[in-house]
The first five atom37 places (N, CA, C, CB, O) and aatype in JSON, in Angstrom:
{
  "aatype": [20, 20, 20, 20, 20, 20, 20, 20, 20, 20, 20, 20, 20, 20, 20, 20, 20, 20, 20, 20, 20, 20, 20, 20, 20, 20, 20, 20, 20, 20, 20, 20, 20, 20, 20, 20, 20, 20, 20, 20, 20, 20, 20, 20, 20, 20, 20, 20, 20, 20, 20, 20, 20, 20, 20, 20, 20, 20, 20, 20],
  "atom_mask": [
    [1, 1, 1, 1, 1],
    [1, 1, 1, 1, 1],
    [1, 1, 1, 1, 1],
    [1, 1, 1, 1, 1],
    [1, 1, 1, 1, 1],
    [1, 1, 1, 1, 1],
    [1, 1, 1, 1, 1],
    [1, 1, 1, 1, 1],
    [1, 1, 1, 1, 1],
    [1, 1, 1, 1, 1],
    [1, 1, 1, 1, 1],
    [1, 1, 1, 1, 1],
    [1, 1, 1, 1, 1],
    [1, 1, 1, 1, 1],
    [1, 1, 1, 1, 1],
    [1, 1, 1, 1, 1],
    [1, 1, 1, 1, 1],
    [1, 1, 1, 1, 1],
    [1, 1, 1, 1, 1],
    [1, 1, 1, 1, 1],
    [1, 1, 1, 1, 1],
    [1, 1, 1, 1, 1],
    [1, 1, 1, 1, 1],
    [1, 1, 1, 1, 1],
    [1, 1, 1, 1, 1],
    [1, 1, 1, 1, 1],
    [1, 1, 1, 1, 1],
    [1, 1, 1, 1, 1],
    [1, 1, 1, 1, 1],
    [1, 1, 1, 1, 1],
    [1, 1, 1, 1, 1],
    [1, 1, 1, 1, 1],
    [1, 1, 1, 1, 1],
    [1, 1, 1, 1, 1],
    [1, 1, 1, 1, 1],
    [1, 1, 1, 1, 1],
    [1, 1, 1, 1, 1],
    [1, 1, 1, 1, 1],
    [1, 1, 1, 1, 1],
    [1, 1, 1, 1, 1],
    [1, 1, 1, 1, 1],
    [1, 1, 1, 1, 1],
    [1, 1, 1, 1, 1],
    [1, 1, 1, 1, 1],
    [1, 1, 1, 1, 1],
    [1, 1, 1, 1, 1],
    [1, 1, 1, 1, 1],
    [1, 1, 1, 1, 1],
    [1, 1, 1, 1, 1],
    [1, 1, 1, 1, 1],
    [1, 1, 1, 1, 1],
    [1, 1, 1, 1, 1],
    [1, 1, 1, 1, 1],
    [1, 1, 1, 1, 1],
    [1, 1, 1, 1, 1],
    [1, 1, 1, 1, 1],
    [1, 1, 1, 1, 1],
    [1, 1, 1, 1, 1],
    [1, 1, 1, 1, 1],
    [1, 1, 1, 1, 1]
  ],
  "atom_positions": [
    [[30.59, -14.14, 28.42], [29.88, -15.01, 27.5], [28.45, -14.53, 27.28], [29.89, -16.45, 28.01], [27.73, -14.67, 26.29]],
    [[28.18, -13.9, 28.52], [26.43, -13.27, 28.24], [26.48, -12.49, 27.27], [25.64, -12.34, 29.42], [25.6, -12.58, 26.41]],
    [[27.57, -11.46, 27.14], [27.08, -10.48, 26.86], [27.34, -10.82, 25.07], [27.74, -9.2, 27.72], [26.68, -10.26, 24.2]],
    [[28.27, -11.67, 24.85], [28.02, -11.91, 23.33], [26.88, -12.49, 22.79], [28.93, -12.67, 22.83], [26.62, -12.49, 21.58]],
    [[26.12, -13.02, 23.77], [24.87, -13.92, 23.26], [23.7, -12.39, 23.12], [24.27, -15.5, 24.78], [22.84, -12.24, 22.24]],
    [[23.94, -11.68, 23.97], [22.85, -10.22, 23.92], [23.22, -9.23, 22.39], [23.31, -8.95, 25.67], [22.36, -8.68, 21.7]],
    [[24.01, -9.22, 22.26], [24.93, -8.68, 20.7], [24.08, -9.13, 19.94], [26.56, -9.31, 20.2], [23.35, -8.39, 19.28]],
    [[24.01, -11.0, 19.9], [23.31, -11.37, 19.11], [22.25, -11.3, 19.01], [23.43, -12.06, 18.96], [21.76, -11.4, 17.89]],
    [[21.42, -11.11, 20.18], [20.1, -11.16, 20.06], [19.62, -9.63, 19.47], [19.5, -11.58, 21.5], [18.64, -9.31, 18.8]],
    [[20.66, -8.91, 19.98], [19.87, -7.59, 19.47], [19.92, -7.45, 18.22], [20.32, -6.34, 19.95], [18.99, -6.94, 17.59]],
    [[20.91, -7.85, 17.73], [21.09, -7.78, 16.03], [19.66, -8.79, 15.3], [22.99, -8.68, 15.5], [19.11, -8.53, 14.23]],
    [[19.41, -9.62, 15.97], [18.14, -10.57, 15.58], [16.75, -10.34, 15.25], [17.93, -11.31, 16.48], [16.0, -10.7, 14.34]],
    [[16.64, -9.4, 16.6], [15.8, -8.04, 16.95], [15.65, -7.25, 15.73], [16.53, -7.07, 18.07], [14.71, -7.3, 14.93]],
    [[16.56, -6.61, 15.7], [16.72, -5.29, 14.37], [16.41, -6.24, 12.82], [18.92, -4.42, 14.3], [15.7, -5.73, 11.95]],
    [[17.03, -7.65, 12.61], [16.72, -7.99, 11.22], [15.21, -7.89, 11.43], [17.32, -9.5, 10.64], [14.59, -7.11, 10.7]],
    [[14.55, -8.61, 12.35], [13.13, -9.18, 12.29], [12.6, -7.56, 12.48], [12.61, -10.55, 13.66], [11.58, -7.35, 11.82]],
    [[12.92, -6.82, 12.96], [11.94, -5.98, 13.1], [12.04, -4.95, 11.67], [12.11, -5.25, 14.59], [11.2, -4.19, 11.2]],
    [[13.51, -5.31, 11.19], [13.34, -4.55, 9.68], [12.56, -5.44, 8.95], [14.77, -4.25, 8.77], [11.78, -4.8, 8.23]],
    [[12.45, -6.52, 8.85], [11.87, -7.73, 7.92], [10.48, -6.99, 8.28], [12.14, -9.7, 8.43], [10.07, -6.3, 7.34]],
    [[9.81, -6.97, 9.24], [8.59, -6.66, 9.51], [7.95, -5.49, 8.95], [8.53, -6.6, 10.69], [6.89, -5.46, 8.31]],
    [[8.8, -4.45, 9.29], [8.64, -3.15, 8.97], [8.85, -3.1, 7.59], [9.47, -2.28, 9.7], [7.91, -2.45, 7.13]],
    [[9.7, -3.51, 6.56], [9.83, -3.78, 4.96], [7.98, -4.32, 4.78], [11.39, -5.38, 4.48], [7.08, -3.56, 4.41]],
    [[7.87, -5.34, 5.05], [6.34, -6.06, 4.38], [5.89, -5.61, 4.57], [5.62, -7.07, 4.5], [5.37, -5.2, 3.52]],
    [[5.17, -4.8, 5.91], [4.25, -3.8, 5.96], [3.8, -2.86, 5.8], [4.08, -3.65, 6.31], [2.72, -2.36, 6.12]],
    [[5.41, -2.28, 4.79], [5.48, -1.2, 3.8], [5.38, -1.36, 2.7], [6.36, -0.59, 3.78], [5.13, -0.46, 1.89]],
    [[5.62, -2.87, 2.36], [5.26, -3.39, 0.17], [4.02, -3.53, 0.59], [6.04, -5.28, -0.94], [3.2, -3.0, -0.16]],
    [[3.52, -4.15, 1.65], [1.92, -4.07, 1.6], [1.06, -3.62, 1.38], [1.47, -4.09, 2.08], [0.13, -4.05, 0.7]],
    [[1.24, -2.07, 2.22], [0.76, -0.8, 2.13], [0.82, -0.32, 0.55], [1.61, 0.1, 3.11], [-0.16, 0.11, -0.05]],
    [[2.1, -0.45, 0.0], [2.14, 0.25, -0.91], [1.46, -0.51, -1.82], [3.31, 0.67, -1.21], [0.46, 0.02, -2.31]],
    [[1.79, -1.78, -2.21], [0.68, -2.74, -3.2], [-0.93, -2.21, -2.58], [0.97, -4.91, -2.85], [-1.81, -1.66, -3.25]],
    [[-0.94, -2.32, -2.08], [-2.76, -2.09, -1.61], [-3.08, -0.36, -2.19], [-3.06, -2.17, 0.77], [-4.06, 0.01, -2.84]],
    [[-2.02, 0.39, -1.76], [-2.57, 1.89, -2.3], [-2.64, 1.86, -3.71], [-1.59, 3.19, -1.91], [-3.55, 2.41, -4.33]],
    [[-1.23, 0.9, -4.51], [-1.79, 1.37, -6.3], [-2.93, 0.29, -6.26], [-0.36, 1.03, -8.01], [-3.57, 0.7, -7.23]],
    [[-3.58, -0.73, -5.85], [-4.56, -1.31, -6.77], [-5.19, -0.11, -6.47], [-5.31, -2.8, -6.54], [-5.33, 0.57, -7.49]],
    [[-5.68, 0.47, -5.36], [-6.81, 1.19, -5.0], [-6.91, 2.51, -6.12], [-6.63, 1.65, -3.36], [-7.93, 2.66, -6.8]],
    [[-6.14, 3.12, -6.2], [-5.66, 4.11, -6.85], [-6.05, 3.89, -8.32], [-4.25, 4.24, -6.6], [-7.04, 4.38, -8.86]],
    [[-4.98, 2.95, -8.97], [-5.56, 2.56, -10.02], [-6.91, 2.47, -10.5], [-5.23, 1.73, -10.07], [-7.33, 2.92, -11.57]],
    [[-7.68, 1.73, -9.44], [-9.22, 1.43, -9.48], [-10.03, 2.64, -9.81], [-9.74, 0.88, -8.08], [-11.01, 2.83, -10.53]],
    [[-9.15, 3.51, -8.91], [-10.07, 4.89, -8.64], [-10.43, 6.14, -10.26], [-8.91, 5.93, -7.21], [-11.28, 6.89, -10.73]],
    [[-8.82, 5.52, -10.54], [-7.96, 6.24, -11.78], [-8.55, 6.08, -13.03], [-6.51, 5.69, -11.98], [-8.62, 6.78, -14.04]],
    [[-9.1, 4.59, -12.59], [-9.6, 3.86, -14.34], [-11.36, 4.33, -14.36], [-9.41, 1.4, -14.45], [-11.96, 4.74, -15.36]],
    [[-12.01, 4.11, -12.9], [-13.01, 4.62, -12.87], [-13.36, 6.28, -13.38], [-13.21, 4.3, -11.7], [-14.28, 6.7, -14.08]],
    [[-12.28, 6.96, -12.75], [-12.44, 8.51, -13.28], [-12.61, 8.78, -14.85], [-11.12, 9.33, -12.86], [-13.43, 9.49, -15.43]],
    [[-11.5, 7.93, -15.37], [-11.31, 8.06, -16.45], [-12.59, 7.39, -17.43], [-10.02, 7.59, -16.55], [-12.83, 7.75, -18.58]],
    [[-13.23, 6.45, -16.75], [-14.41, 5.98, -17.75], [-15.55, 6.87, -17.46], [-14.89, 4.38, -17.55], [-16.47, 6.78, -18.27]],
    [[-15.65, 7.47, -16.74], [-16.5, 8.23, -16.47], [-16.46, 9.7, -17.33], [-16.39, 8.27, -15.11], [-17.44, 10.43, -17.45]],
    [[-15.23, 9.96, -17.85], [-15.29, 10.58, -18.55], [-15.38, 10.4, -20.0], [-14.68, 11.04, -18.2], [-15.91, 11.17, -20.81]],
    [[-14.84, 9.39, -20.21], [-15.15, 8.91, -21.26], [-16.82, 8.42, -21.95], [-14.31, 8.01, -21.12], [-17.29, 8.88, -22.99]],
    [[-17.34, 7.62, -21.26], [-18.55, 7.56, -21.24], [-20.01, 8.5, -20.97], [-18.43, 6.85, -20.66], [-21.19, 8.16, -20.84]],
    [[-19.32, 9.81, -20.96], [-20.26, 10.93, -20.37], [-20.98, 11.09, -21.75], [-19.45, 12.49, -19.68], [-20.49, 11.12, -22.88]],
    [[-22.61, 11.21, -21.26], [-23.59, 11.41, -22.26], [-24.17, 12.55, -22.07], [-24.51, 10.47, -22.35], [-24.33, 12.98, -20.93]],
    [[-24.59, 13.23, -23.18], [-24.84, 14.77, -23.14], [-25.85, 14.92, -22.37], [-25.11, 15.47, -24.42], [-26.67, 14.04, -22.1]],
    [[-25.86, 15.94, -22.0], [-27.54, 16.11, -20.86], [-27.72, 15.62, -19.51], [-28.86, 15.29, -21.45], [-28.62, 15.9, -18.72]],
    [[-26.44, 14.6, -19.31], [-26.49, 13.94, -18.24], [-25.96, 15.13, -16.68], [-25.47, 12.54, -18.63], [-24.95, 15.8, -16.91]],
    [[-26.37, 15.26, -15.8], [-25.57, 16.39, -15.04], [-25.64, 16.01, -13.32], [-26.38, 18.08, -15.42], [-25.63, 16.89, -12.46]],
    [[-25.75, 14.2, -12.95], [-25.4, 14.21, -12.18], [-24.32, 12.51, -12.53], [-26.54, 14.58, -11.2], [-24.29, 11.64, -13.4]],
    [[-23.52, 12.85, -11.11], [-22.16, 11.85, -11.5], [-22.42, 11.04, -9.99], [-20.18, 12.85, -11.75], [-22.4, 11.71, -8.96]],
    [[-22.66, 9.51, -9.95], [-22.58, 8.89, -9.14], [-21.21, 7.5, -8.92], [-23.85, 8.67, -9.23], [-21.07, 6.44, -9.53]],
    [[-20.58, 7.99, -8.02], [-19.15, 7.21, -7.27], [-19.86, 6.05, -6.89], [-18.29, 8.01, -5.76], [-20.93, 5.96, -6.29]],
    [[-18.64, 4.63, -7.6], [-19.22, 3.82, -6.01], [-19.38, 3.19, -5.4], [-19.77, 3.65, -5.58], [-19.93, 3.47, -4.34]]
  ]
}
């Protein structure tokens, strides 16, 4: 009888620890495109907005 109750637990184990391991990978990944994006749209206005004569570029 123990040992069916340990079956279960381990299988319980593995959902929660995939459940865990899933969110903390959409997490990761939601957090890298805002960042990215941010970075992406900034580059891009920066080029866009470049005024002649200008010759230093501040990030930031």
């Amino acid at each position: 009888m123990k040992r069916v109750r340990q079956k279960g637990q381990a299988l319980v184990e593995f959902i929660l620890l995939l459940v865990v391991l899933s969110g903390i990978s959409f997490a990761f990944v939601g957090f890298m495109n805002r960042s990215l994006s941010r970075y992406w749209e900034y580059s891009v206005n920066l080029i866009i907005d470049d005024k002649p004569g200008t010759k230093t570029v501040e990030f930031p």
